[in-house]
C-alpha positions in Angstrom: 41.8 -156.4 -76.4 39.1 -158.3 -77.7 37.4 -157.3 -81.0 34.2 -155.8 -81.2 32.5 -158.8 -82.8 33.6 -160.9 -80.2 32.2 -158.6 -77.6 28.7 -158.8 -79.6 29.0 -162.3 -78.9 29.6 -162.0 -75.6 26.0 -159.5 -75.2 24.5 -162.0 -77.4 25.2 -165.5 -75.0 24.1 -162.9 -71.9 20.8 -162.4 -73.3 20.5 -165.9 -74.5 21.2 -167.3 -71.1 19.5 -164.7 -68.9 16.1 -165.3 -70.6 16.8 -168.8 -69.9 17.1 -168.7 -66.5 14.1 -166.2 -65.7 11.6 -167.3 -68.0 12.2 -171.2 -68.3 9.2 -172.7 -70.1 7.4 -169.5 -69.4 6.4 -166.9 -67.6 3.4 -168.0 -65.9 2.2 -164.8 -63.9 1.5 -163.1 -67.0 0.8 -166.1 -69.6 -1.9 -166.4 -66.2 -3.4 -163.4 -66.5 -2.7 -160.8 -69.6 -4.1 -161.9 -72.7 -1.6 -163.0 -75.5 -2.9 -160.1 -78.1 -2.7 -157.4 -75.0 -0.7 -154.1 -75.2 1.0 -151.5 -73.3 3.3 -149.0 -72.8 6.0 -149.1 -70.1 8.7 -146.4 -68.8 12.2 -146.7 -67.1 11.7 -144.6 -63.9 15.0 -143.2 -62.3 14.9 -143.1 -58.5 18.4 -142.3 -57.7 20.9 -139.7 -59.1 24.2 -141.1 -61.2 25.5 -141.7 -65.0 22.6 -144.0 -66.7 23.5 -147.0 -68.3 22.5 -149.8 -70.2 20.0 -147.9 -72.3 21.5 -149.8 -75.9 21.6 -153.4 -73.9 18.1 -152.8 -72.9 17.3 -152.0 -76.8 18.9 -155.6 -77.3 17.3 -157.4 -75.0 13.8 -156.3 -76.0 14.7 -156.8 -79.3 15.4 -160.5 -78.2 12.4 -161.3 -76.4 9.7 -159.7 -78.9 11.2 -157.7 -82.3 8.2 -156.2 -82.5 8.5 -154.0 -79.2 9.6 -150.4 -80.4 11.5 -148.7 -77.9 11.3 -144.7 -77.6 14.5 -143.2 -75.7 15.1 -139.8 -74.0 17.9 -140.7 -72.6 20.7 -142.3 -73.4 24.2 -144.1 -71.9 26.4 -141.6 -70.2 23.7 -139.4 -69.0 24.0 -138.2 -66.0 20.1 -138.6 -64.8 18.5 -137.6 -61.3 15.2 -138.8 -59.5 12.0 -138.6 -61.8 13.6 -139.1 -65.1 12.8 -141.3 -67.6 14.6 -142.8 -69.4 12.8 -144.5 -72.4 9.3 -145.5 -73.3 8.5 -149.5 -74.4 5.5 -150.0 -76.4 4.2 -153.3 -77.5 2.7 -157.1 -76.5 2.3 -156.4 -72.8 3.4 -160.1 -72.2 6.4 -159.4 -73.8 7.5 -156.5 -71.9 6.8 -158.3 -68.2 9.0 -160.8 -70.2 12.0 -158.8 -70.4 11.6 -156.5 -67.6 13.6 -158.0 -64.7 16.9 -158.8 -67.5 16.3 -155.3 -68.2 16.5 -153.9 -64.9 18.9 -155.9 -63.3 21.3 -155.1 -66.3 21.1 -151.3 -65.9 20.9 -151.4 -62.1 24.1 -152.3 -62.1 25.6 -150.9 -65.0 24.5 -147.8 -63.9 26.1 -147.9 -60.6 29.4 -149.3 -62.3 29.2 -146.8 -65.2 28.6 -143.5 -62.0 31.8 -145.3 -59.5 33.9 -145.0 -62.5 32.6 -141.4 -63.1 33.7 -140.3 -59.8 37.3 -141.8 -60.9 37.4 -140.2 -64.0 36.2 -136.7 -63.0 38.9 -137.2 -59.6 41.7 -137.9 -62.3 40.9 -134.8 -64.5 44.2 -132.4 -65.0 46.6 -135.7 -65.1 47.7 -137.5 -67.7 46.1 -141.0 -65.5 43.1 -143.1 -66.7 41.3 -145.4 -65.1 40.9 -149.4 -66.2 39.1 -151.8 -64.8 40.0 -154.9 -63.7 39.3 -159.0 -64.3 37.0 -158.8 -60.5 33.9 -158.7 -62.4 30.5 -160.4 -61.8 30.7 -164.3 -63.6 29.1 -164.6 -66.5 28.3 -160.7 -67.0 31.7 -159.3 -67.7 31.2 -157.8 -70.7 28.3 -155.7 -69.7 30.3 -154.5 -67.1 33.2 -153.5 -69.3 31.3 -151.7 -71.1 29.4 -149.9 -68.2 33.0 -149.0 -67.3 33.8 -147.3 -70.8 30.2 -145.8 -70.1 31.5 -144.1 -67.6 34.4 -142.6 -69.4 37.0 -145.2 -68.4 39.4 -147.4 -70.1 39.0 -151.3 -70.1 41.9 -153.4 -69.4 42.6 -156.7 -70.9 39.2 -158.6 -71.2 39.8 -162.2 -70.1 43.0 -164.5 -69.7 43.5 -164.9 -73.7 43.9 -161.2 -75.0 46.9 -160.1 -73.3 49.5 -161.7 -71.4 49.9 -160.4 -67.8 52.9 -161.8 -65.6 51.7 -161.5 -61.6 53.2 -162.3 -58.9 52.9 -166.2 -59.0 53.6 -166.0 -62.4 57.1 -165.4 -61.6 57.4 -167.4 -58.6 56.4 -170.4 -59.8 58.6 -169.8 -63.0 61.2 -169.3 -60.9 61.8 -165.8 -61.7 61.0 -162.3 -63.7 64.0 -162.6 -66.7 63.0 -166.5 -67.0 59.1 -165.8 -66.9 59.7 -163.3 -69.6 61.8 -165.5 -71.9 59.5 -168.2 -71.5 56.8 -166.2 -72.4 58.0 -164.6 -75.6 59.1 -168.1 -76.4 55.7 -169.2 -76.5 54.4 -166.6 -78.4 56.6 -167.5 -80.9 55.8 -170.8 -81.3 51.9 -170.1 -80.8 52.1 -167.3 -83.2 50.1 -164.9 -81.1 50.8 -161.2 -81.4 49.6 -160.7 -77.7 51.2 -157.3 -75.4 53.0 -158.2 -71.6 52.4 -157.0 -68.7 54.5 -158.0 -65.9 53.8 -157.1 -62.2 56.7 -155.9 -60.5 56.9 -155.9 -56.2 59.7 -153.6 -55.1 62.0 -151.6 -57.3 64.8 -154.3 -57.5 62.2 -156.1 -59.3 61.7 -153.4 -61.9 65.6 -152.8 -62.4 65.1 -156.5 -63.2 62.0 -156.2 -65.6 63.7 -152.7 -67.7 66.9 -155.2 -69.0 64.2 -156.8 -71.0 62.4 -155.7 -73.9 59.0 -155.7 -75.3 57.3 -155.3 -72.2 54.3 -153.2 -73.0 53.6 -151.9 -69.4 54.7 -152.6 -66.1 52.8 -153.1 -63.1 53.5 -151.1 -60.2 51.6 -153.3 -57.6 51.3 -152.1 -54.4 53.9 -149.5 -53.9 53.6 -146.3 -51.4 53.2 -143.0 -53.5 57.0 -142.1 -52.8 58.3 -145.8 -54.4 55.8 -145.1 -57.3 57.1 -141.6 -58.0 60.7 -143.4 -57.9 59.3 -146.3 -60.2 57.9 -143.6 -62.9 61.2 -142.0 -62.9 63.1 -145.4 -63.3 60.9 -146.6 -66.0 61.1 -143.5 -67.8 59.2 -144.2 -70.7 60.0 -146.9 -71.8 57.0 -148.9 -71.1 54.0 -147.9 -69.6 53.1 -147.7 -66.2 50.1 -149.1 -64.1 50.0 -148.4 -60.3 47.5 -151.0 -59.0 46.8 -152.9 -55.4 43.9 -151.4 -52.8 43.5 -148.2 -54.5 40.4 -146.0 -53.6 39.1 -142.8 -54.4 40.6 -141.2 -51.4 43.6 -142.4 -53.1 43.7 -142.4 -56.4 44.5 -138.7 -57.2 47.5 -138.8 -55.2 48.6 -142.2 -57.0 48.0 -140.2 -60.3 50.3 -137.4 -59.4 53.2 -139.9 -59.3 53.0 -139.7 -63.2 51.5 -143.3 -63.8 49.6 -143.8 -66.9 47.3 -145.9 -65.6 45.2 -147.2 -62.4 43.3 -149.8 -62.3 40.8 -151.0 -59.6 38.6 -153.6 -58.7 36.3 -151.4 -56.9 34.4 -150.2 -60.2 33.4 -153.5 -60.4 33.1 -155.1 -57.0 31.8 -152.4 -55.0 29.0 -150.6 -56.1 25.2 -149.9 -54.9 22.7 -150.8 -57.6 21.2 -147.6 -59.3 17.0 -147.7 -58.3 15.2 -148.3 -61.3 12.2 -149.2 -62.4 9.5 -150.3 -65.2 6.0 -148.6 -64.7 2.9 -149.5 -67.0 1.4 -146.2 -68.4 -1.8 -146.3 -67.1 
């Protein structure tokens, strides 16, 4: 996984690049209107029910834009919040928070929503031994917020990007030319690259997995795919020996069931993909 400092970095380009592309060379409405030595107070309204977050990215951002902005939270990530709340107070150049309000909101919109759908997982996974990752099907440019939105939401994050773990799919091995040689290949090339990096190899039917358990040093196997009867046959295969990821189409009408197999893991898309912004907004204190 990727260290902490480099996820900072990540945050830090978001914010660099989102003010960018909303403000330009400035925003005009309020450089129009609202004069430059004006201030304000603002609150983040909930007006939907869920698990906030983004409350410490919102802290960064208006950090960013003005340092002189001080922010006054009630509530922070992980919350679970309802309709009326509010979740922190912004004080400050009025300019400035007009400035950073749409980065703001869109960030913990979303979040939010991510950070409640993987709630729902979590709290339907309670009583096994199964957590919930994430995947790579994550909005461009905005991954890292909504990896952490995930972790937010009391799941696990899965590798971040195609550099911090190795992960051997299913064309992987078929343009290789096959599970024992993609694997060979592989640790060869860590060798020779000097990276200490953990495998993950996806496995189709349990033939393949036979296949994948005569090598070692795989750190998990992928059970992609497989009907709850097949995956209860793959757990008992495995044994231990690795760990175990069931993965493919997996909902919340199916996840518990999945998780009684005995994997270790699940991951889904759908934390990512699917999810309904939370409604929030920014409201001037009059």
């Amino acid at each position: 996984m990727i260290s902490e400092k480099q996820f900072n970095k990540e945050i830090d380009v978001i914010i660099a690049n989102a003010i960018r592309e909303d403000v330009g060379d400035g925003d005009h409405s309020s450089l129009a209107c609202i004069p430059e030595e004006a201030t304000g107070v603002a609150k983040l309204l909930v007006k939907d029910e869920g698990i906030i977050a983004g409350v410490d990215f919102a802290r960064q951002v208006l950090e960013y834009v003005d340092p002189g902005l001080k922010m006054d939270v009630k509530i922070t990530d992980g919350t679970p919040v309802k309709y009326g709340d509010v979740c922190f107070y912004v004080e400050g150049h009025s300019q400035s928070i007009l400035k950073a309000e749409r980065l703001l909101l869109n960030a913990m919109q979303r979040m939010s929503a991510i950070a409640t759908k993987t709630n729902e997982y979590v709290k339907l996974l309670e009583g096994t031994k199964t957590k919930i990752l994430d995947t790579r099907k994550t909005t461009p440019g905005i991954r890292a917020l909504e990896k952490w939105a995930v972790k937010i939401g009391g799941g696990e994050n899965h590798r971040f990007a195609l550099y911090d773990m190795i992960m051997l799919k299913d064309n992987h091995i078929d343009f290789c030319g096959g599970i024992t040689k993609a694997i060979n290949k592989t640790k060869q090339y860590l060798a020779e690259k000097s990276l200490d990096l953990k495998i993950i190899i996806e496995a189709r039917n349990l033939k393949e997995i036979e296949e994948i358990l005569q090598n070692e040093s795989i750190h998990r196997i992928l059970i992609d795919n497989f009907n709850y009867e097949d995956t209860r046959r793959a757990v008992q295969l495995i044994n231990g020996k690795c760990q175990t990821e069931s993965s493919g189409g997996i909902t919340l009408e199916t996840a518990r069931k999945y998780a009684d197999c005995g994997v270790d893991f699940i991951s889904s898309g759908a934390l990512t993909h699917s999810v309904y912004n939370m409604d929030l907004s920014l409201k001037a204190v009059k």
